[in-house]
N, CA and C atoms as an extended XYZ file, in Angstrom:
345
Properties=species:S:1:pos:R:3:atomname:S:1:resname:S:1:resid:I:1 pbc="F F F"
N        77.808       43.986      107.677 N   UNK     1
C        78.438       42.719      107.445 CA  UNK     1
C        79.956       42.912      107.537 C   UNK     1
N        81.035       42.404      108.207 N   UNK     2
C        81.953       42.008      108.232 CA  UNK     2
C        82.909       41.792      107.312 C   UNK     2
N        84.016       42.516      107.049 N   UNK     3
C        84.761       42.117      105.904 CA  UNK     3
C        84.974       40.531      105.442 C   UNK     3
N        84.874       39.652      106.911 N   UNK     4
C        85.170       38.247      106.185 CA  UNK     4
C        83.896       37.436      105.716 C   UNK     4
N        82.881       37.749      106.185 N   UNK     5
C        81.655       37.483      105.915 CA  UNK     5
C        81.359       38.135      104.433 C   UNK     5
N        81.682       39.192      103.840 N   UNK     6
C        81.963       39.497      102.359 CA  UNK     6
C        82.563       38.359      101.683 C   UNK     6
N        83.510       38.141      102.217 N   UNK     7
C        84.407       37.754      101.165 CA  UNK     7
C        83.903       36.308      101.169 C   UNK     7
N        83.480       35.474      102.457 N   UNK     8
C        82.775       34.373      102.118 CA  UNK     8
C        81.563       33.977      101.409 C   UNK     8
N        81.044       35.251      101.207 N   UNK     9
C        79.899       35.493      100.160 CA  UNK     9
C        80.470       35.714       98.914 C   UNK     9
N        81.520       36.182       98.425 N   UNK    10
C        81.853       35.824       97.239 CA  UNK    10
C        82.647       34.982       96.859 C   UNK    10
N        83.351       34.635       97.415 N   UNK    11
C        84.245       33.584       97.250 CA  UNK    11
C        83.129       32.056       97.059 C   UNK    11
N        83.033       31.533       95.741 N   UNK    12
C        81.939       30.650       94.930 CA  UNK    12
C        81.085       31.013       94.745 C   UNK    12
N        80.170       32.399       94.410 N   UNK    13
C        79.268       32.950       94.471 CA  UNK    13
C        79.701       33.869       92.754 C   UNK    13
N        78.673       33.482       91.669 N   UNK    14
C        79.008       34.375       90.476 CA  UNK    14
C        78.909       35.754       90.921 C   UNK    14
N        79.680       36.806       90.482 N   UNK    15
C        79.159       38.281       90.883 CA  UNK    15
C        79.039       39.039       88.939 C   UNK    15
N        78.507       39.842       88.852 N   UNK    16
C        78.639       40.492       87.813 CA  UNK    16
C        79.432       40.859       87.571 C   UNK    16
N        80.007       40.944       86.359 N   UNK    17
C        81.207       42.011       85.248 CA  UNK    17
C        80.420       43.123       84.355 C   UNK    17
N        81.560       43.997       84.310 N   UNK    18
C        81.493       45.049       83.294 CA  UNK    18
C        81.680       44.392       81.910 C   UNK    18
N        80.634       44.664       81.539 N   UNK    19
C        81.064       43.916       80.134 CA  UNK    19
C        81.679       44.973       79.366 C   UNK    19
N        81.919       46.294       79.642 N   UNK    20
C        83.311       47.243       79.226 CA  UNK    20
C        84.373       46.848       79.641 C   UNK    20
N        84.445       46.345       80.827 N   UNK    21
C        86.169       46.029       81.066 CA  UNK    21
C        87.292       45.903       80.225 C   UNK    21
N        88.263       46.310       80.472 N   UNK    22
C        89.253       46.016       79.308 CA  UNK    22
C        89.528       44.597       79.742 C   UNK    22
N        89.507       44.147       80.669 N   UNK    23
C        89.860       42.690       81.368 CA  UNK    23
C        88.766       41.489       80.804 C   UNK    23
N        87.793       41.233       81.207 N   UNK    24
C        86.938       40.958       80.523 CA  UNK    24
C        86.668       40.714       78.940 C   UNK    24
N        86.883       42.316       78.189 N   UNK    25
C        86.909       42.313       76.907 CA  UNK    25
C        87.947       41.430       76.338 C   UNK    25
N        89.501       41.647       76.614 N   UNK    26
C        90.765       40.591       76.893 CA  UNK    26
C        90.492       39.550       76.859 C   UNK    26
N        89.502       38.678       77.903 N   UNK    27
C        89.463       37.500       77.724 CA  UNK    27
C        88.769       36.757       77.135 C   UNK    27
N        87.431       37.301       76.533 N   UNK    28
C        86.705       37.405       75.573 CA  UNK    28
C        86.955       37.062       74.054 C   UNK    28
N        88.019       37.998       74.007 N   UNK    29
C        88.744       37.937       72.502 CA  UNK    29
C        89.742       36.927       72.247 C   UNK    29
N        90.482       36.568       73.916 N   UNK    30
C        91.108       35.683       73.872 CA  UNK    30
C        90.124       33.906       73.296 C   UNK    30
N        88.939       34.155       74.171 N   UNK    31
C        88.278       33.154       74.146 CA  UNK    31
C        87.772       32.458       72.857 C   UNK    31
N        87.504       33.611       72.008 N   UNK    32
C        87.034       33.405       70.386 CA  UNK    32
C        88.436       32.711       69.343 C   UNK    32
N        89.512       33.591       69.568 N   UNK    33
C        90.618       33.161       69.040 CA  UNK    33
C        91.454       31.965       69.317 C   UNK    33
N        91.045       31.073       70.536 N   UNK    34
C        91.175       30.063       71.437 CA  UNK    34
C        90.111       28.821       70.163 C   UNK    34
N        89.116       28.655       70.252 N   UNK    35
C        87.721       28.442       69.655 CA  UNK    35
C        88.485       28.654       68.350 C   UNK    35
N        89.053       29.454       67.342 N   UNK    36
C        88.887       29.489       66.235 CA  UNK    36
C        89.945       28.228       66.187 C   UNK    36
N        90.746       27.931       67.026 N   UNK    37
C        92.080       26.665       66.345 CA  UNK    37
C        91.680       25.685       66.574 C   UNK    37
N        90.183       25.579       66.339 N   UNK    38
C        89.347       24.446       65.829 CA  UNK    38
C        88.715       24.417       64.575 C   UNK    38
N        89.077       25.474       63.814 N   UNK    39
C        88.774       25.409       62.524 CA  UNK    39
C        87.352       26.332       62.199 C   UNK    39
N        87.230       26.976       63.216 N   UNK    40
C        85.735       28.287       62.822 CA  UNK    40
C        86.522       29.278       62.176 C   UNK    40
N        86.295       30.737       61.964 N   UNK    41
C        86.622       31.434       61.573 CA  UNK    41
C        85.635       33.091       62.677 C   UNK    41
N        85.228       33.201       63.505 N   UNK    42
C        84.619       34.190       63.903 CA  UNK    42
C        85.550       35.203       64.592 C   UNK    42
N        84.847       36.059       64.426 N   UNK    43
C        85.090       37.689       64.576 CA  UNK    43
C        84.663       38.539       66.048 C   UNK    43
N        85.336       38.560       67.169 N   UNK    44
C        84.606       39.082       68.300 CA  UNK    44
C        84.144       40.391       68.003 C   UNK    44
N        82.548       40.773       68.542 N   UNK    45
C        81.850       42.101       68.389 CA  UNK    45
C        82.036       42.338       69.390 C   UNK    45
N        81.408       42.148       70.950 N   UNK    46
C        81.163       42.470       71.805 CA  UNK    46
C        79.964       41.740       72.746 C   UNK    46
N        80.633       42.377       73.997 N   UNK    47
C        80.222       41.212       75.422 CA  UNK    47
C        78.777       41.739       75.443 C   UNK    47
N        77.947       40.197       75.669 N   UNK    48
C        76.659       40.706       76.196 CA  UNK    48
C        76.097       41.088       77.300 C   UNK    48
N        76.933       40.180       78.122 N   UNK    49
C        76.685       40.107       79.930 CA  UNK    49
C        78.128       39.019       80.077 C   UNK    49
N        78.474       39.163       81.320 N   UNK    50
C        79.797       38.604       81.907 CA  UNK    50
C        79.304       38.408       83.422 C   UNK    50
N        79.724       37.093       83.840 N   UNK    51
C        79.861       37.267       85.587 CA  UNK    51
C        81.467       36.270       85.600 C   UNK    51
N        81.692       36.000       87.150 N   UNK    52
C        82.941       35.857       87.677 CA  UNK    52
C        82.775       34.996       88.269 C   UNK    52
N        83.424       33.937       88.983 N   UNK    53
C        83.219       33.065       89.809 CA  UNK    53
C        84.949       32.806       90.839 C   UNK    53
N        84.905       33.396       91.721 N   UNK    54
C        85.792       33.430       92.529 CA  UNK    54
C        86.491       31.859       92.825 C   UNK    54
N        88.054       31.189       92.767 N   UNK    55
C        87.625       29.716       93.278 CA  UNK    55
C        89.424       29.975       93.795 C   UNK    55
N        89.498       28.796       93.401 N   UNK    56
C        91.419       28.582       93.229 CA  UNK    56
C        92.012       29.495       91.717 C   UNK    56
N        91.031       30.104       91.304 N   UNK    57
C        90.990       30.888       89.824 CA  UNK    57
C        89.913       31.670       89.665 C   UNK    57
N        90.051       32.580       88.497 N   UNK    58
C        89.020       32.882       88.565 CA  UNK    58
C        87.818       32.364       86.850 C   UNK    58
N        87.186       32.168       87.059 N   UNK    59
C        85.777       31.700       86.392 CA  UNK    59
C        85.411       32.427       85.770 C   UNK    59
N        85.170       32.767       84.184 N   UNK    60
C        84.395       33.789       83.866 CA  UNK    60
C        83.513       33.201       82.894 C   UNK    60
N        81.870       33.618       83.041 N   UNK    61
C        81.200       32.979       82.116 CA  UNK    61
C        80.730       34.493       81.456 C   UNK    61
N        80.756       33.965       80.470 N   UNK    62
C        80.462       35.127       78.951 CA  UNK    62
C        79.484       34.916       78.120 C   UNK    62
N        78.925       35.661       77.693 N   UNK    63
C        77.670       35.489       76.475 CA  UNK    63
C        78.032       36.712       75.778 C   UNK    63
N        78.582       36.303       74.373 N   UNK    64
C        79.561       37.637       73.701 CA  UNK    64
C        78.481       37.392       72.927 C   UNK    64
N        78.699       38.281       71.759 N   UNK    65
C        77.908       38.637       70.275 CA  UNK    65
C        79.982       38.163       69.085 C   UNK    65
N        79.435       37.425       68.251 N   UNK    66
C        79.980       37.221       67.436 CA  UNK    66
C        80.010       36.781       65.779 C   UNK    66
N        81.056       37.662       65.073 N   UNK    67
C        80.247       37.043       63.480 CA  UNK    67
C        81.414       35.881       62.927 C   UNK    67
N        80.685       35.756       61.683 N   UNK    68
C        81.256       34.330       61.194 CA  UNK    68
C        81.061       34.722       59.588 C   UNK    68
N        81.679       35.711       58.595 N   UNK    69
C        81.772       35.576       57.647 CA  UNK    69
C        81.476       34.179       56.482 C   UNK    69
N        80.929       34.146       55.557 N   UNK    70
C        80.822       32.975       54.740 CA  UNK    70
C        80.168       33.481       53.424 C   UNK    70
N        80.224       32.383       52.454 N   UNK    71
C        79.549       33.027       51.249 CA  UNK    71
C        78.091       32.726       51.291 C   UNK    71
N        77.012       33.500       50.599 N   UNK    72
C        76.008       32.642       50.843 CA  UNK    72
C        75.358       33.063       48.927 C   UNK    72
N        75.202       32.001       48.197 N   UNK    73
C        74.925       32.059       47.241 CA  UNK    73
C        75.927       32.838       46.045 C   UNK    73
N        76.889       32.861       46.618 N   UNK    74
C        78.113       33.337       45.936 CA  UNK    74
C        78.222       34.719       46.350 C   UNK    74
N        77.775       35.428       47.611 N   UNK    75
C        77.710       36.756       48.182 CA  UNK    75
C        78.309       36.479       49.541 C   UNK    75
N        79.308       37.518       49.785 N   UNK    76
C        79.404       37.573       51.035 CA  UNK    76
C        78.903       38.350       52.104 C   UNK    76
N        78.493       37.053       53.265 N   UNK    77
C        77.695       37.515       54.390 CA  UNK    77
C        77.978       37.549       55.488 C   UNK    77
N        77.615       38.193       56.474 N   UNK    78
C        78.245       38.239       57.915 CA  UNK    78
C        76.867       37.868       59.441 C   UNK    78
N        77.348       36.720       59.289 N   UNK    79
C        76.188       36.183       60.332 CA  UNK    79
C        76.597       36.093       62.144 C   UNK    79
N        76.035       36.774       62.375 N   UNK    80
C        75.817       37.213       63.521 CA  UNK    80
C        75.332       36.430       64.578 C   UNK    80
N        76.045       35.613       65.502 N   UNK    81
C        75.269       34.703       66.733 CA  UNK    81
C        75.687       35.241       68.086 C   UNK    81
N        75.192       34.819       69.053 N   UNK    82
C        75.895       34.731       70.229 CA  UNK    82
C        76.179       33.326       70.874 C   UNK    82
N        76.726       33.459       71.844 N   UNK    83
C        78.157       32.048       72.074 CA  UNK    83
C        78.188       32.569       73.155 C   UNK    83
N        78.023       31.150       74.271 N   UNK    84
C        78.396       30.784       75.593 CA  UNK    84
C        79.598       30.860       76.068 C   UNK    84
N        80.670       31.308       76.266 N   UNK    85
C        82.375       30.718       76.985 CA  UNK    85
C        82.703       30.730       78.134 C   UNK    85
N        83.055       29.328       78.669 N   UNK    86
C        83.232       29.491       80.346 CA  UNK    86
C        85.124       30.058       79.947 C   UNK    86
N        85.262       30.422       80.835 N   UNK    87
C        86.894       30.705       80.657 CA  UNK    87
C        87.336       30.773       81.977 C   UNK    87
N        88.749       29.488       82.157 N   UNK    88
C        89.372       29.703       83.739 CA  UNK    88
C        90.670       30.311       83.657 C   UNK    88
N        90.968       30.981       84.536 N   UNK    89
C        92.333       32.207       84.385 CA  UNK    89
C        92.883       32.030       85.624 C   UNK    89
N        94.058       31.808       85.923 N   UNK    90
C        95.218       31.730       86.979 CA  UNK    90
C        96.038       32.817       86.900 C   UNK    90
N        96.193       34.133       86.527 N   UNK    91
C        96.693       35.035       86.253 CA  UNK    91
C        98.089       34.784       86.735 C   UNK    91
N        98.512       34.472       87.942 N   UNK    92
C        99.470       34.463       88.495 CA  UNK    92
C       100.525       33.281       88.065 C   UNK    92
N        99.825       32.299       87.946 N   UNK    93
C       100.839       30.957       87.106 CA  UNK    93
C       100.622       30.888       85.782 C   UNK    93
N       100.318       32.071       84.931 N   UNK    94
C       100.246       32.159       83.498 CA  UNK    94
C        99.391       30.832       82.863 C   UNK    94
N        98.086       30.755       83.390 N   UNK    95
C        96.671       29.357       83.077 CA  UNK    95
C        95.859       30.026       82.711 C   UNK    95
N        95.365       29.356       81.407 N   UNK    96
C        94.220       30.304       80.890 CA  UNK    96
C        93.549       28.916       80.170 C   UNK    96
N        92.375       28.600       80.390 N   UNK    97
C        91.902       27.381       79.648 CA  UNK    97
C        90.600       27.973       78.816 C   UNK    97
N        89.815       27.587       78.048 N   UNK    98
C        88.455       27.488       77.539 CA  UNK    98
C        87.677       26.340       77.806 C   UNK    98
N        87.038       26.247       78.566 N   UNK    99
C        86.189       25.608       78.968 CA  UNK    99
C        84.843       24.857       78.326 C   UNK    99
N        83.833       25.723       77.651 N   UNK   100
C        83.036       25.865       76.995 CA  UNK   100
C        83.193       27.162       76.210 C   UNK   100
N        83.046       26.234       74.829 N   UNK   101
C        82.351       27.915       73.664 CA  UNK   101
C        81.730       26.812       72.929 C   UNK   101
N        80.068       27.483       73.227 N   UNK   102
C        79.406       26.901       72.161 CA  UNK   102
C        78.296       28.147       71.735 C   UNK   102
N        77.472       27.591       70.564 N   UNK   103
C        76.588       29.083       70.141 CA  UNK   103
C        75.359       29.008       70.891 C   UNK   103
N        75.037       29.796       71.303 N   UNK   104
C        73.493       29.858       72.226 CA  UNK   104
C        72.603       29.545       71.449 C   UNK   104
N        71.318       28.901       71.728 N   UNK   105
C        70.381       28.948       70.678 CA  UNK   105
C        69.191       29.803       70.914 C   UNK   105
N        68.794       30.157       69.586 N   UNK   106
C        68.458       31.320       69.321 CA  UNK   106
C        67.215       31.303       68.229 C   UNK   106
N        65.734       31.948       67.895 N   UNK   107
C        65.197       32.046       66.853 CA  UNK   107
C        65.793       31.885       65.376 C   UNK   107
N        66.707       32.475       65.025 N   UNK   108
C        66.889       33.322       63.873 CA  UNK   108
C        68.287       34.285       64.196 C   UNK   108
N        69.812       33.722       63.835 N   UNK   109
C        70.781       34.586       63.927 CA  UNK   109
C        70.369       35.897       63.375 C   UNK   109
N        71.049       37.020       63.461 N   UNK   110
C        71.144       38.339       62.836 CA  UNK   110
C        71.789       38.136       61.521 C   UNK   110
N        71.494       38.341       60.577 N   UNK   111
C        72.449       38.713       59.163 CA  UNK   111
C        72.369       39.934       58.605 C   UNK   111
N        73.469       39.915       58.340 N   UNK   112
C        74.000       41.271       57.490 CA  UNK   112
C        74.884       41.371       56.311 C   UNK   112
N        74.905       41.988       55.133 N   UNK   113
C        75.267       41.560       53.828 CA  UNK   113
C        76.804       43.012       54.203 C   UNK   113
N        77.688       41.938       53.826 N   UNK   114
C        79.526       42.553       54.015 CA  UNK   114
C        79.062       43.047       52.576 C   UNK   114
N        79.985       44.758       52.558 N   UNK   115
C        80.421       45.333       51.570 CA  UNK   115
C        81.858       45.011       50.960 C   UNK   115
């Protein structure tokens, strides 16, 4: 295949991310802390899966792991969900939006009792 024939295959086409990336991870954390100045309070753990979407920007959809401290019966607990975030990035004209962050749904979050 052809170098331009590549690139027309990715160019609107999601491709996978490292969900190690430091880039990725970056925008991730950005994305939660974006989301919290709506009045949540959560804690980024770590990426579950990441892809990319090539456009006039680039697209990143995320499915992180994240907690959300709270009391529960006068104990504090650390509840554990995962959360959708589309995130668009212009790197070059300093644009960074949040798109979507909402919590995935799920059986039964993870909980865990904070020391």
């Amino acid at each position: 295949m052809s170098c331009s024939a590549q690139l027309k295959k990715k160019v609107g086409g999601l491709e996978p991310v490292d969900p190690n990336s430091p880039k990725i991870i970056e925008i991730a954390n950005w994305a939660v802390k974006e989301h919290n100045k709506e009045g949540d309070c959560l804690e980024f753990i770590r990426i579950i899966e990441a892809e990319y979407q090539m456009g006039s920007g680039m697209k990143y959809y995320i499915i992180l792991e994240a907690t959300n401290g709270i009391l529960v019966h006068g104990a504090p607990m650390a509840i554990t969900n995962e959360y959708f975030a589309i995130v668009y990035d212009k790197p070059w004209n300093h644009t960074r939006i949040l798109e979507v962050f909402v919590a995935k749904e799920q059986d039964e979050p993870h909980v865990a009792v904070a020391n």
